[in-house]
N, C-alpha and C positions, 0 to 999 in steps of 0.2 A: 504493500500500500504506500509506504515513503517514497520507492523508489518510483514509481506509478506518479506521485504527485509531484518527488522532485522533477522528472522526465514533463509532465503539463508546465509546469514553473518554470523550465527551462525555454518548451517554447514558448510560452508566451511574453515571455522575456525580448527573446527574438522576435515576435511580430513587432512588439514592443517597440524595440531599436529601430523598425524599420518606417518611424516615423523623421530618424532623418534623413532620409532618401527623399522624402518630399519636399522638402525646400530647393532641393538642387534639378528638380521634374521641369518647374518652369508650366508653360500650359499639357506637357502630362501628367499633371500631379491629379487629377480626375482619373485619367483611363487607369494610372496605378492605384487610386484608390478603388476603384469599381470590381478592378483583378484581383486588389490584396481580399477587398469583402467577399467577392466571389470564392476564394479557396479555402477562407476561414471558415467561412456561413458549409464549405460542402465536407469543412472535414475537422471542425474543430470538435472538440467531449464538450460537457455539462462541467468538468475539474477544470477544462481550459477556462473558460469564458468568467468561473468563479475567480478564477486566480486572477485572469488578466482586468475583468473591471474591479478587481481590488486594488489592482496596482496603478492603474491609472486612475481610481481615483484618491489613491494617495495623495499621490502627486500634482494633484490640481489644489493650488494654492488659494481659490476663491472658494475652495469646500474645508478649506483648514483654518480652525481658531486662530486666531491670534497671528497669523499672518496679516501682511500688510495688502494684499490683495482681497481678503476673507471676505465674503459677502454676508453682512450683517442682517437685514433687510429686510422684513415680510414682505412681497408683493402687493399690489393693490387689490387683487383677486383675494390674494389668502386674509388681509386684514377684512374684507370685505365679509367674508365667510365664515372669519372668526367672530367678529362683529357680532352679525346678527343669524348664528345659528349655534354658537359653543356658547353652553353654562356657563355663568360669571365665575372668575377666581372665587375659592383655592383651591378649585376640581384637580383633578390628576389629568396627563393627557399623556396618549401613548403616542410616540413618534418614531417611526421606520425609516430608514435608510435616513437616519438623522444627519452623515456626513457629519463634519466639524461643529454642527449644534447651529445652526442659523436660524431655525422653527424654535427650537427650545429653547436658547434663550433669549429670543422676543416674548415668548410664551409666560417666562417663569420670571423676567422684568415686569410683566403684567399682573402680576401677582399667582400665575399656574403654579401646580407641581410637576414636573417632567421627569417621566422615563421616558430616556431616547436607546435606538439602538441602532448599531451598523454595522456591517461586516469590515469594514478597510480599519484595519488595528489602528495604524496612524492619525486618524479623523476619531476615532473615538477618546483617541487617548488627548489630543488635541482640546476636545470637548471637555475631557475632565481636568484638565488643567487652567482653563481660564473661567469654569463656574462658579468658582470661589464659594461665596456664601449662599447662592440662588440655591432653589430646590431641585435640581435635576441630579436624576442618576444616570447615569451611561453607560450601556451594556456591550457589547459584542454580539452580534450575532444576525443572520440572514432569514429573511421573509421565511425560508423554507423552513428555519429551526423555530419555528413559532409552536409552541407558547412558551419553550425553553432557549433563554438566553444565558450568556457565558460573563461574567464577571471580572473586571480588569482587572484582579487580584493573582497574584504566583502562587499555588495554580491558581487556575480559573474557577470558580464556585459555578452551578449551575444555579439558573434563577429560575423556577415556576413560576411563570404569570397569572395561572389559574388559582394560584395559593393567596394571592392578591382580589383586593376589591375590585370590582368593574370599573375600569377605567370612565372620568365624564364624557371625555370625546378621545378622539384619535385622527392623525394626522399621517397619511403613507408621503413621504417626504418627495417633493418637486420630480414629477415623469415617474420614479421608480420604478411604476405597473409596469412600465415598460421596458423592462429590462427583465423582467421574467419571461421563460422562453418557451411557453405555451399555454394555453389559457385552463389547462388545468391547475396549473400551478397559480394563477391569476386567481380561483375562481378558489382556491385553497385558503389563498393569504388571507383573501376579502371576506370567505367566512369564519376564520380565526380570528380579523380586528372584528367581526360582528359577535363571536363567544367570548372577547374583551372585556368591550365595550360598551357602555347601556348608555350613548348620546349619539351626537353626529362623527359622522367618519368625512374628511375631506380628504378627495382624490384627486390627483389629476394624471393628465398624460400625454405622450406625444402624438401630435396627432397626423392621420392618414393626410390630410389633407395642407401640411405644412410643406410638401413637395418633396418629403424621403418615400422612399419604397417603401414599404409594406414590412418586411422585415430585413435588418440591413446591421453591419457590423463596420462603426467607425473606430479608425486607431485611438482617438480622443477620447469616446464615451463608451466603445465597448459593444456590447452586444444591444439591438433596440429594437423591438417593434412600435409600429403605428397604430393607433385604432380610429376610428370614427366616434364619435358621441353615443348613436345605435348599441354600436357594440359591448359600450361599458354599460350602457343602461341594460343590455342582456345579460352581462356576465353578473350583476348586482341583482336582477331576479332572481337569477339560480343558485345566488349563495342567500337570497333570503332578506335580502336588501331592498330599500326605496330609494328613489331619487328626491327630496326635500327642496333641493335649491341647483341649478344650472347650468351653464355659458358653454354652448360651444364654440364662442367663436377665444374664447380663452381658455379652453380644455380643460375645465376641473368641473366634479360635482361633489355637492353635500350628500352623504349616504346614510339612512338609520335601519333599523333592525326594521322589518315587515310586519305589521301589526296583524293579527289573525283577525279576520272577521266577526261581530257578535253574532252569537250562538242563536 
């Protein structure tokens, strides 16, 4: 199994590197990105794709605390949504693919409690170093390892989320959906934040319609798909979900648990 994931870690290492070959493309830097997505997309594992959008987004310093590029920021969309669809402070809120804590702590400045979590070790660790006194905890760990996350401690503690209160809202952090690589695994996460959860879930994601392909893998962000509006509002049926609030022309919706009909 080590040698298995050192061998994935290696190349993806190497696709990796082979971002600088495109500076020197000139106007082939397109046909070589279109070949490099094409051989990945036909022959990369589920280990590769884990490894390599870890590593890239280590390395992206507008997703890491306390860098000087780190993106602070809620969006107009998300304060819009936190506004007026998230319970007033001192709820609890969960946050996926937290990256460097940019949701959490706008969140936990507002008076929230935050559990955030992420897979890329560097952005979490990041997180927990400039939280200082705020209420966020920062965990380790990937959509797929839901409800058990992994603790920054030597070793790592596992943390049951089900052992915990139902989180007020929840938060799957900027596109993320789309970065899972089939809508069953989509359709997993989103009923895990809804066995969380007992408020609104805010989504968003890349959308078909932004002029990428359908499913496509950039050296920058990794592995991506696209969806339409339609289709998140089907995949949020079938895990039990409503749509409460919105925008497709800014690609997020408000999500809650699906009230059963009176009897």
């Amino acid at each position: 199994m080590r040698q298995h994931s050192f061998l994935q870690s290696l190349i993806a290492r190497t696709v990796l590197a082979t971002r600088l070959v495109d500076y020197g493309l000139g106007v082939l830097r397109d046909r070589f990105d279109n070949l490099r997505s094409k051989i990945v997309l036909a022959c990369a594992t589920d280990a590769f794709y884990e490894i390599y959008n870890d590593l890239t987004n280590d390395r992206r310093k507008v997703l890491r605390a306390g860098a000087k590029e780190f993106r602070s920021d809620l969006s107009h969309w998300e304060k819009k949504a936190i506004s007026q669809h998230f319970p007033p402070p001192p709820g609890t809120v969960l946050v996926g693919a937290s990256g460097g804590g940019r949701e959490a702590l706008a969140l936990a400045r507002q008076g929230y409690r935050v559990v955030a979590f992420d897979p890329a070790g560097q952005l979490v660790s990041s997180l927990a170093d400039v939280c200082g006194g705020l209420p966020i905890e920062s965990f380790r760990g990937r959509y797929e390892d839901l409800p058990v996350l992994n603790s920054l401690s030597r070793p790592p503690a596992s943390i049951d989320l089900r052992s915990r209160p139902l989180f007020a809202a929840a938060i799957l952090g900027w596109g993320s959906i789309s970065h899972l690589r089939s809508d069953q695994r989509c359709l997993e996460t989103l009923w895990q934040f809804r066995r969380l959860t007992s408020g609104p879930i805010l989504v968003s994601w890349i959308a078909t319609e932004s002029g990428w392909k359908k499913r496509y893998f950039n050296v920058y962000l990794g592995y991506c798909r696209c969806f339409t509006g339609e289709e998140i509002r089907q995949m949020a049926e079938e895990a039990g979900l409503v749509i409460v609030d919105y925008d497709d022309n800014e690609n997020w919706a408000v999500l809650s648990a699906a009230k059963l009909p009176a009897a």
